[in-house]
Every structure is written in structure tokens, then in C-alpha cells.
C-alpha atoms as one frame of an Amber mdcrd trajectory, in Angstrom:
protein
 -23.461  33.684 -23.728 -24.617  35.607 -20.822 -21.764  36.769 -18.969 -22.041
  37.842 -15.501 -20.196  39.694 -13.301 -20.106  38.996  -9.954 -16.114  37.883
 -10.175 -15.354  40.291 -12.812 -14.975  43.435 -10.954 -11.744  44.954  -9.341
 -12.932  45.998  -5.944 -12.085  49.324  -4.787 -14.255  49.467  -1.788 -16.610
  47.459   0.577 -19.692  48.679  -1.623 -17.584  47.255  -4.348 -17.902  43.748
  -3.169 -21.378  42.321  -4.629 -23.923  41.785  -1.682 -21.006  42.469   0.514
 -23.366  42.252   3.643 -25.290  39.175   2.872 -22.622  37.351   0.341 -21.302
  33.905   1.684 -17.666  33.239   0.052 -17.042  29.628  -0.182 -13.366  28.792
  -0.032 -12.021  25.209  -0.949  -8.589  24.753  -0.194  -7.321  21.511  -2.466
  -5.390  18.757  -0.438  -2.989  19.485  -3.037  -1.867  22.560  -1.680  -2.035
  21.834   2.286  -1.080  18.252   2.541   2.373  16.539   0.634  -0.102  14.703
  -1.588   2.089  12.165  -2.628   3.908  11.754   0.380   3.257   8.299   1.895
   2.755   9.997   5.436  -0.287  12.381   6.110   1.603  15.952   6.583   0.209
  19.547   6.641   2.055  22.164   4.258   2.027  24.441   7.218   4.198  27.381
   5.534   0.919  27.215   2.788  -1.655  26.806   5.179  -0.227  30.346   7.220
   0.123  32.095   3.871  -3.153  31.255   3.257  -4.432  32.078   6.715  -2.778
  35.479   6.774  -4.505  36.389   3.064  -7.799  35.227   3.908  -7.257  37.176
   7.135  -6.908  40.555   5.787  -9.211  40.445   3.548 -12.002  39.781   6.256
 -10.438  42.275   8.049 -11.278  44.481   4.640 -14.591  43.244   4.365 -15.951
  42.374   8.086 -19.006  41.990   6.147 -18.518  38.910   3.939 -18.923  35.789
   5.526 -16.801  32.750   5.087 -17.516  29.089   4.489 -13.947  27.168   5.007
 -13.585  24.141   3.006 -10.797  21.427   2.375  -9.679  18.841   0.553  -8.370
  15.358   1.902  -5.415  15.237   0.756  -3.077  12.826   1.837  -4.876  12.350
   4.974  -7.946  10.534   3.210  -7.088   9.643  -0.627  -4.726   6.857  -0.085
  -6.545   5.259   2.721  -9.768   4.913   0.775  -7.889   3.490  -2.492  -5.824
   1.225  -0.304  -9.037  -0.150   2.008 -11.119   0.189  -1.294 -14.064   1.965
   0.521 -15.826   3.722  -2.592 -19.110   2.311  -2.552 -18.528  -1.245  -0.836
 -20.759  -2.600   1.607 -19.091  -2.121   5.700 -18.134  -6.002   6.588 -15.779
  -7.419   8.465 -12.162  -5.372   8.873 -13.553  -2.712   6.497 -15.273  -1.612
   9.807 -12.134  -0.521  10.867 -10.862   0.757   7.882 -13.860   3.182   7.445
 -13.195   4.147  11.327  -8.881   4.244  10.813 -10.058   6.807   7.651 -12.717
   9.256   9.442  -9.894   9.559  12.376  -7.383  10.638   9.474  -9.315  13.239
   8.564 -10.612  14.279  12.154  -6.909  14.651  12.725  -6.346  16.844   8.922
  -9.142  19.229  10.329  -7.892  19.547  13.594  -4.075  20.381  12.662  -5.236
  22.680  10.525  -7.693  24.729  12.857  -4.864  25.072  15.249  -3.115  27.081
  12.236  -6.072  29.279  11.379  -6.395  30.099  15.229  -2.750  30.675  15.670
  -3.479  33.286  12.663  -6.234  34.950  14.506  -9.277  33.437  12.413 -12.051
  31.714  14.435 -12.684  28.658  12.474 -14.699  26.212  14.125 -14.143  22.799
  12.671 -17.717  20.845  11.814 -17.898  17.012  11.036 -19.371  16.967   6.865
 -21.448  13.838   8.120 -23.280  15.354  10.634 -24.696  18.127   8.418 -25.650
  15.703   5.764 -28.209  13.362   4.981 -29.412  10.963   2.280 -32.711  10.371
   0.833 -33.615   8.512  -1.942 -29.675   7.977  -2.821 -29.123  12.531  -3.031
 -27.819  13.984  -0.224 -28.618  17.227   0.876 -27.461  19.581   4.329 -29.176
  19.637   7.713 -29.272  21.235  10.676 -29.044  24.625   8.224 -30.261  26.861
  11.182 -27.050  25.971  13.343 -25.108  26.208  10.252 -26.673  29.997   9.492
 -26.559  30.428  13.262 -22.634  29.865  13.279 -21.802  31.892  10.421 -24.109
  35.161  11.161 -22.048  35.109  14.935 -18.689  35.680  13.160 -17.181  32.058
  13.110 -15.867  30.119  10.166 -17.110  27.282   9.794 -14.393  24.276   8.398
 -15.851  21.419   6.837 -13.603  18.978   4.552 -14.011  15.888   2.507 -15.312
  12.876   4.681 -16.683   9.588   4.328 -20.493   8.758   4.618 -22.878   5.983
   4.776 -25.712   5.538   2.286 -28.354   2.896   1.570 -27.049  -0.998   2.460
 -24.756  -0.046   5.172 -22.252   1.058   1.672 -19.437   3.951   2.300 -19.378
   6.687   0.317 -16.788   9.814   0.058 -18.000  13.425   0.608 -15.688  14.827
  -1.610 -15.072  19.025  -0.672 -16.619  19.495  -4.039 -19.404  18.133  -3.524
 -19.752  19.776  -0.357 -19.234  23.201  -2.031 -22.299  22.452  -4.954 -24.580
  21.551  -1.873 -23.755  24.894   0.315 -24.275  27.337  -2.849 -27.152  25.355
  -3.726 -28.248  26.308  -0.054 -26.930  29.963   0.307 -28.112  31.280  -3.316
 -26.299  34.627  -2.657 -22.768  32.661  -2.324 -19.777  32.585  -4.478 -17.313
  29.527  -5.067 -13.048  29.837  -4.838 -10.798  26.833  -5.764  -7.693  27.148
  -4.698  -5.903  24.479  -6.458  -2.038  23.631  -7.195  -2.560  24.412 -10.642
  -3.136  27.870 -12.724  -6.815  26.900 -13.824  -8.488  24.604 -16.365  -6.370
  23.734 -19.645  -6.875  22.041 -22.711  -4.779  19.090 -21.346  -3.497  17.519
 -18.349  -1.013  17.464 -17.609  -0.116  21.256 -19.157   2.373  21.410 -21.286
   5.237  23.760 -20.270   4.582  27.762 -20.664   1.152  26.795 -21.033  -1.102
  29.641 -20.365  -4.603  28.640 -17.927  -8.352  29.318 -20.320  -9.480  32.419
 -18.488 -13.062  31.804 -19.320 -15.038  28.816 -19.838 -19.245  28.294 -20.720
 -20.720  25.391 -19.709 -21.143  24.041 -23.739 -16.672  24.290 -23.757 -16.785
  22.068 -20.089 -19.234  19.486 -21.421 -16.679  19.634 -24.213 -13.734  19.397
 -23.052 -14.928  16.827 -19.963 -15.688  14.187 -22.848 -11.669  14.482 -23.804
 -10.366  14.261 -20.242 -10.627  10.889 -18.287 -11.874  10.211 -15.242  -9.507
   7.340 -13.939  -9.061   7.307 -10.016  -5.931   7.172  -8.228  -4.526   6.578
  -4.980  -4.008  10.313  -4.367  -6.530  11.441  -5.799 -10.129   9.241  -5.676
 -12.324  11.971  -6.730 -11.287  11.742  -9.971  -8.671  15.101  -9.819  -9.751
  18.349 -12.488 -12.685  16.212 -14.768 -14.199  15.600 -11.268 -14.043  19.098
 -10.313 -15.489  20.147 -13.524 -18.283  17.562 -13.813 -19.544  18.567 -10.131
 -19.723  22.229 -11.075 -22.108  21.484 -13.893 -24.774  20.974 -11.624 -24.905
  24.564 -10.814 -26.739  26.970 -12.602 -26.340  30.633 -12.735 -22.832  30.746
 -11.036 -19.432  31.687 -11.460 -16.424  29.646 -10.012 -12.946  30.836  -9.668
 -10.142  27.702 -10.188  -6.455  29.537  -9.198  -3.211  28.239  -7.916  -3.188
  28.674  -4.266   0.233  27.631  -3.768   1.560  31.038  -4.981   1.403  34.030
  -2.233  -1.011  36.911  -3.882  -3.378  34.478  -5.416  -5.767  33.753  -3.002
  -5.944  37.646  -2.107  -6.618  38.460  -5.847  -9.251  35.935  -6.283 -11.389
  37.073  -2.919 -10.871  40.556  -4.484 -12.519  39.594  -8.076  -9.008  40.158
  -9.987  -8.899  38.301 -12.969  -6.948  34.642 -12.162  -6.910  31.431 -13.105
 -10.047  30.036 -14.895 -13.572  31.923 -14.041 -16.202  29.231 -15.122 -19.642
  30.603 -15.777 -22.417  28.414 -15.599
């Protein structure tokens, strides 16, 4: 196996950073770690979401070169709205019309709480709608408007996108999952690198991980087509996109990349995966 290292190395200085002045870092911040997943009310982790901020913060102030993509996760603002309403691929009738509208608002209002924290913080994220960047053709979607998107990025703002709900052929709903999101923008910006920060240590044999368990620090894509025909797939109401397996079987569609899955809940982490320190599970497809 080809190894490759792009997340590998220790950085010591700004030349250190691969393609530090053209690199895009896309960040995905799970809704496991900024929402109270299982809470039955929508509610920010704010003391994460600051920690977080103040990390990602100094490292840009490190590297005023790299460029960041912001992504996140639904979390409890979008999971259990979508089981409950049952919006995953049904056609919009009757009071699902307003249950498609009541969910898009609940994640309108996720992305704006959580700009106000990253502006409070001194980062100039600039919340963006996933569903007006994407379209659909044929049943794949794919990003548009890619010159505003380029355009906001190269004049120093950070863009946040999140997971968000969609319409495809026959007037059916479909979820943008922040996964998804993050295969399409690599796929777009060739040069980028992916970060999960998750509230887990990385990919394990089993979920959930036994006690003491220690996270696989490296996985091919032949030991993830492996291991994704062990783990289920079942959706839940908090978690729709079908929680780690789902994660995993996105990522396979990528080819040449490496993808950093870490704990984000634990201050240190997110610095050490921007960095390149070795963390959680690097996959390497």
C-alpha cells in the first residue's frame, strides 16, 4: 500500500505545511460534539464550540496561508426532526410541506448560533445555505456557483456550510448530510485535505468500543470495505446518516486522499490534527 504523507508530518514551520499557500483544509465539526445530541431540545455545546473556535483560530493565525472550509453536522437541530416527519426520500405532500420548512429553519437557526460564536472568537465565518450551492442532475449532485465559492475563500472568509435538506427528482426530500458535502468540496478543490472532528477517538473494530479500547491509527481502503460489511447501517433518530459506517462508506468515493477521524471534544485535538500530529484514525484512500 502506497502510503502518503500529506497528514503524516509534524509541522515545524509554514513551509512545513504541504501546499501551505494553495491548500484548502476542510473541517467537519460532528453534531455530536456541538449540539446535546440526544437532548430532546436543539442546544449548542457552546463551551466546545469556543474551544474549538479559539484552536482553529491560532492555527490560522500560524498559517495565514491555509484556507478554511467550515463544515457541520446537524446534530440535534436536524436528526430528530427528519426521523420524526420521516422526510428521507418521501415525496413533499400535504403537512410534510411544513415539516420540510419547520426542519430547514432548525438548521438556519444551528448555523446562525453558531456563527455568532466563531465571530465572538474573532474568525470571519460567513454562513452559506448547502442548497444553494448544490444541484442535481441525473439523480448526483454536484456544487455551483464555484466562482463565488473560490471568490469567498481567496478574500479571507470562512465559509460555514452544514448538513441540510434538498429536493431531487419528483418533488422527493433528500438530506445533505456534512459528509457528503465534504466528498463533493475535495472532489472540487483537488489540493484540499479532510478533518473529522468527531466525539469519538477514531475508527474501531466495533461500535460501540469496548472500554480502554485503543482507536486503528491507519486504515487502507481493502480494511474499510472490510470492516463496513461487519458494521450496520441502521438509522436512528439522532443520527439519520447512518453514524461511523456512513462516514466510512462516503469516504470511499475518494481516491488518492487522506482523512483524519479524532475526538474533538477533547481540548488539544483539533490543534494536533490541523498540525499533521498523529491522532485518531488517518484513512488513506
Amino acid at each position: 500500500m502506497k502510503k502518503h504523507n500529506l497528514l503524516q508530518r509534524t509541522i515545524k514551520g509554514e513551509n512545513s505545511l504541504p501546499s501551505a499557500k494553495n491548500q484548502i483544509t476542510i473541517l467537519k465539526l460532528g453534531g455530536s460534539i456541538i449540539t446535546e445530541k440526544l437532548n430532546r431540545q436543539p442546544r449548542i455545546r457552546k463551551a466546545v464550540v469556543k474551544q474549538l473556535a479559539k484552536e482553529l483560530k491560532l492555527f490560522i493565525k500560524r498559517f495565514p496561508k491555509t484556507r478554511i472550509i467550515l463544515l457541520h453536522g446537524a446534530g440535534s437541530f436536524g436528526h430528530p426532526l427528519v426521523y420524526r416527519y420521516k422526510l428521507l426520500e418521501r415525496p413533499l405532500t400535504g403537512s410534510r410541506l411544513l415539516n420540510f420548512s419547520e426542519t430547514v429553519r432548525s438548521m438556519r437557526q444551528m448555523a446562525n448560533l453558531l456563527t455568532g460564536i466563531f465571530l465572538s472568537s474573532g474568525l470571519p465565518v460567513l454562513p452559506l445555505q448547502a442548497s444553494a450551492v448544490l444541484n442535481e442532475k441525473n439523480s448526483v449532485m454536484f456544487l455551483s456557483n464555484l466562482n463565488q465559492l473560490k471568490q469567498i475563500i481567496d478574500i479571507g472568509f470562512i465559509p460555514l456550510l452544514g448538513g441540510d435538506m434538498s429536493l431531487i427528482k419528483k418533488n422527493q426530500t433528500a438530506v445533505v448530510s456534512a459528509d457528503k458535502l465534504a466528498v463533493l468540496l475535495t472532489k472540487t478543490f483537488p489540493d484540499s485535505r479532510i478533518i473529522f472532528a468527531t466525539d469519538v477517538n477514531g475508527v474501531f473494530n466495533e461500535f460501540p468500543a469496548p472500554d480502554n479500547a485503543k482507536p486503528i491509527a491507519l486504515l487502507c481502503r481493502k480494511e474499510i470495505e472490510s470492516m463496513l460489511k461487519k458494521m450496520g447501517g441502521q438509522k436512528t433518530r439522532y443520527d439519520i446518516t447512518g453514524a461511523m459506517a456512513g462516514k466510512l462508506r462516503t469516504m470511499l468515493s475518494l481516491q488518492k486522499k487522506e482523512i483524519i477521524i479524532f475526538n474533538g471534544l477533547n481540548p488539544g485535538n483539533l490543534r494536533k490534527a490541523l498540525t499533521g500530529e498523529q491522532i485518531g484514525t488517518r484513512l488513506v484512500l
